[in-house]
N, C-alpha and C positions, 0 to 999 in steps of 0.2 A: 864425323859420321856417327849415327848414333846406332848405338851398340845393343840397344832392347832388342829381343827377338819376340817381339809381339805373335799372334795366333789374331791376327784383326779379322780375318774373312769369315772365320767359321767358329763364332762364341754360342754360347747357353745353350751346351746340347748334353744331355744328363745322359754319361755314361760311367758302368763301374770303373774305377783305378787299372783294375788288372786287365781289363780290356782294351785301355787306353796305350796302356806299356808294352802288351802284345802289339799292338797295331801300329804304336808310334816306332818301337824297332824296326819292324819288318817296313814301314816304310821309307826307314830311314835308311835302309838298306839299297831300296829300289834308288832312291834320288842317289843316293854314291854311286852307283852305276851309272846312270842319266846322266849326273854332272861328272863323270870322266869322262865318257863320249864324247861331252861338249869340252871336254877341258878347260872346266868351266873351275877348275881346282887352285889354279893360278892368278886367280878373282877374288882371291879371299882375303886383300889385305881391307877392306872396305867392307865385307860383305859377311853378317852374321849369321851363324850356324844356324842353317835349316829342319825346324823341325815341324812333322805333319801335325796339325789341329785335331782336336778331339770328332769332328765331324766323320774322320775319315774310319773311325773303328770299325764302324757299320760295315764298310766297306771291303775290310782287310779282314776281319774273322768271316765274313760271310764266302770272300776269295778263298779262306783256308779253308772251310767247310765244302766249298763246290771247285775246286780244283782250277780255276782260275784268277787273272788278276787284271783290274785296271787298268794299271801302268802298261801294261802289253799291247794295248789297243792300237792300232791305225789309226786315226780320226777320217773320217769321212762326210759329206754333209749329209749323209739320210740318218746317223746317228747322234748327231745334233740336231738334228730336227726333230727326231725323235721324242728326244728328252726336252726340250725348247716347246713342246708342242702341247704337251702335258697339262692337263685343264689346274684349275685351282682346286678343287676337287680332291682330283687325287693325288695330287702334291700333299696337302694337307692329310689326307689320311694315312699314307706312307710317313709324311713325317711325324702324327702322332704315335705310330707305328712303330715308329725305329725309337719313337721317347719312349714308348713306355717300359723295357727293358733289355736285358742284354741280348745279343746279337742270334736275328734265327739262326735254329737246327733243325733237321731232319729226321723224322718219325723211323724212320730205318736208313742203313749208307746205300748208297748208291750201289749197282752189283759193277764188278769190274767192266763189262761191256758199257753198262751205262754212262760210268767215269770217262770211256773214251769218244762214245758219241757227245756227248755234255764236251770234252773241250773242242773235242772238232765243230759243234754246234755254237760253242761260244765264239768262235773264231769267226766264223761267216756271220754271225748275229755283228760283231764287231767292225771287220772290215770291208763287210758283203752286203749288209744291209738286209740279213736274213731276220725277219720277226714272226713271231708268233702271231695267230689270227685272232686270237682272244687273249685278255689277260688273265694272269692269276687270281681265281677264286678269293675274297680276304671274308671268313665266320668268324663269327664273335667267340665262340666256345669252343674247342676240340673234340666236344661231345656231338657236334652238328656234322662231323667231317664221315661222310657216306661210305667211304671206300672207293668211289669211283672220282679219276681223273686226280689234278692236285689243288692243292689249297691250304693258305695260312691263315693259322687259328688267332685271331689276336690276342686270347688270355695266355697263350705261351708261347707266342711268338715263333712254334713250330709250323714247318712247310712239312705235310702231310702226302706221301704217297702212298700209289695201291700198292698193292702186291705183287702186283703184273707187271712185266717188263713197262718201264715209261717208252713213250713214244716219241716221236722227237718231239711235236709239238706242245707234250706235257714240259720237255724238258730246254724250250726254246720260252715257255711260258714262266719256269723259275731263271733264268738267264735276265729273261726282259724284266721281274718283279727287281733281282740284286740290284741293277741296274740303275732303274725309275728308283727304288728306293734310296740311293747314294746320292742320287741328283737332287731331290726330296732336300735332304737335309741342305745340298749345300744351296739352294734356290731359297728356303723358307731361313736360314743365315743369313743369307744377302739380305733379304728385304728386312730382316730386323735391324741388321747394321747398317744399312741407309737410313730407317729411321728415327736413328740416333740421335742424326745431324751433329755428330762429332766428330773432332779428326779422321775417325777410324772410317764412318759415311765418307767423306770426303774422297777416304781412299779409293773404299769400293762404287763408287759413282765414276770413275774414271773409264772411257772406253778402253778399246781391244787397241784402235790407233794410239791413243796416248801412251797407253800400257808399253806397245812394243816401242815408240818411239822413244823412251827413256832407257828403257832394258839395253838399247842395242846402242842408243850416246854414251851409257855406262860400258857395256863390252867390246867397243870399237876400238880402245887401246889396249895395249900392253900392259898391265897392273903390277907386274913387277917392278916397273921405274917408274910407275906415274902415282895417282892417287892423294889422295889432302886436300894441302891450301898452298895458297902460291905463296905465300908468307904466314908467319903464327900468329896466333893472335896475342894481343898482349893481356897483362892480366886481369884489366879493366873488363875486355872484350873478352874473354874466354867467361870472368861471371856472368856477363848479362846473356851470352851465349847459353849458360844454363838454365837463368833464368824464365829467356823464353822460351827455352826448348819445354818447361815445364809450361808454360801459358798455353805456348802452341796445343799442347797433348790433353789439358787439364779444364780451360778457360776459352779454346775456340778463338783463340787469335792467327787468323792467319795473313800472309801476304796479300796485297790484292792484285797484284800481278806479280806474274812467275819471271823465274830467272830465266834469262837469256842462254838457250844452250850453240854454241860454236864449235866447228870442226878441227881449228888450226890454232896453238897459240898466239898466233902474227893475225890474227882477226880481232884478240883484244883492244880495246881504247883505251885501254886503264880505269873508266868510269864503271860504277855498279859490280854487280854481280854475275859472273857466265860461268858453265860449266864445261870444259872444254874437251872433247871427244878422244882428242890425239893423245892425252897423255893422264882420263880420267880426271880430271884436276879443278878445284872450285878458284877461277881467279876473282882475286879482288883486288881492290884499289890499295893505294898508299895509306890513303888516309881511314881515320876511323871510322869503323861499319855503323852507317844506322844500323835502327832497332826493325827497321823496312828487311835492311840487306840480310838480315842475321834470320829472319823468317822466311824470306826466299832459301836461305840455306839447309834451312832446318825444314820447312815443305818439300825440298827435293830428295832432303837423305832419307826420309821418311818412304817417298813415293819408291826411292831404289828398292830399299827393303820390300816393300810391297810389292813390289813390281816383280821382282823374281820369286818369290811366294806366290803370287796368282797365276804365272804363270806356270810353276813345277805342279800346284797342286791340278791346274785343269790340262797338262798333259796325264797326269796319273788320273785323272776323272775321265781321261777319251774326250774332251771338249775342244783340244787341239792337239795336231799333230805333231809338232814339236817344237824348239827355241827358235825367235822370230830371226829370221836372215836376210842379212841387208839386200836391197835391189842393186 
């Protein structure tokens, strides 16, 4: 299994260090939560430490700053649609947005009444499908900002309110900006890392089906007694194993058809490569691996990895409601 803990979904997003460390804690926190629920903690002999991408800072300071969080969401289809629906337009000017520096603040705190309509607001925006009728104001300057209504300045990145109590709908309008804005980032990442056309493409090209079909051949056994190879490799076959794990990752060599995943070990033939459900397990033959079999190996332990990184991170984005479960 290979043991890099890549950040492949969400690269070349320019944030300071200490915003990253803020944000990579606090969501490292939330998945320790999520993955004890799933008891998902007893998966770890295969399975490399999770940590959030730099994409999701925007995210997690903006949560700290407005009293709610992500990871909390219900998913539902009108808030996926939502954010799925969202022109090129304003993808793009949110995500220059969140580039150009560290994460918005608010011209003054919220009054404590506010704080509480703001998360009972963010809740039904989340699970209710409550939105704002218009969206948030974005001025080039915080010199243009009237005092009436809300609006972010983009030379500081400040969300500007009046003085006056907000109303809901002012404050259903910064709910749906944090929001669009997080999706922003991770939608204009994808399309950079598909056009890579490298391993990392490769990965995120994969559907929601394939996605969970792998997530759930990995978690359908017991990882305490299962996990590896059905034999070791010998020392011939563990070099070339590295070596094309480096090809694979580096040079774009990949399999051209995938390994065979099976439910039972009594389904092996002993021929080729399969991944076996019941006891997590890569069987292989007796005899020496092609350089074929050894890419089928090294594309699947890849996609594992991936596979539960795309999924932790679009539960904590509200894109889905949670770890996929067998029919």
């Amino acid at each position: 299994m290979c043991n890099r803990n890549e950040e492949i979904l969400y690269q070349d997003l320019e944030i300071p260090e200490i915003v990253y460390e803020k944000a990579n804690a606090a969501f490292s926190q939330i998945h320790m939560e999520e993955e004890k629920k799933q008891n998902l903690a007893k998966k770890g002999k295969l399975r490399p430490i999770f940590r959030i991408p730099k994409a999701a800072a925007v995210a997690i300071i903006c949560c700290c700053i407005f009293g709610t969080t992500v990871a909390a969401m219900g998913i539902i289809s009108l808030y996926r649609q939502r954010m799925e629906n969202m022109g090129e337009q304003e993808i793009e000017i949110l995500y220059q947005l969140a580039n150009a520096g560290e994460a918005t603040s608010l011209n003054r705190p919220f009054t404590a009444e506010e704080g509480v309509r703001y998360q009972a607001l963010a809740e039904e925006y989340e699970k209710s499908g409550r939105f704002p009728e218009e969206t948030l104001t974005i001025i080039a300057d915080a010199e243009d900002y009237s005092g009436q209504g809300v609006a972010v300045a983009a030379d500081t990145r400040t969300i500007y309110l009046p003085q006056e109590p907000l109303s809901d709908e002012e404050l259903l309008e910064i709910i749906d900006f944090n929001h669009k804005m997080t999706y922003s980032i991770y939608k204009k990442n994808q399309e950079w890392i598909l056009a890579q056309g490298d391993w990392e493409s490769r990965m995120a090209a994969m559907t929601d089906s394939e996605v969970d079909r792998i997530y759930l051949a990995y978690c359908a056994s017991n990882l305490e007694t299962g996990g590896g190879f059905s034999r070791e490799f010998s020392q011939a076959e563990s070099q070339r194993y590295e070596k094309l794990n480096e090809q694979y990752e580096n040079e774009g060599i990949y399999p051209e058809i995938e390994l065979n995943i099976i439910k039972t070990v009594d389904e092996y033939t002993g021929n080729g490569i399969a991944f076996c459900e019941e006891n997590s397990e890569f069987c292989i033959p007796d005899v020496t691996l092609s350089d074929f079999e050894f890419l089928q190996i090294i594309d699947f332990e890849h996609k594992i990895d991936y596979c539960f990184d795309r999924i932790n991170y679009e539960i904590m984005m509200g894109l889905r409601e949670g770890y996929p479960e067998a029919e």
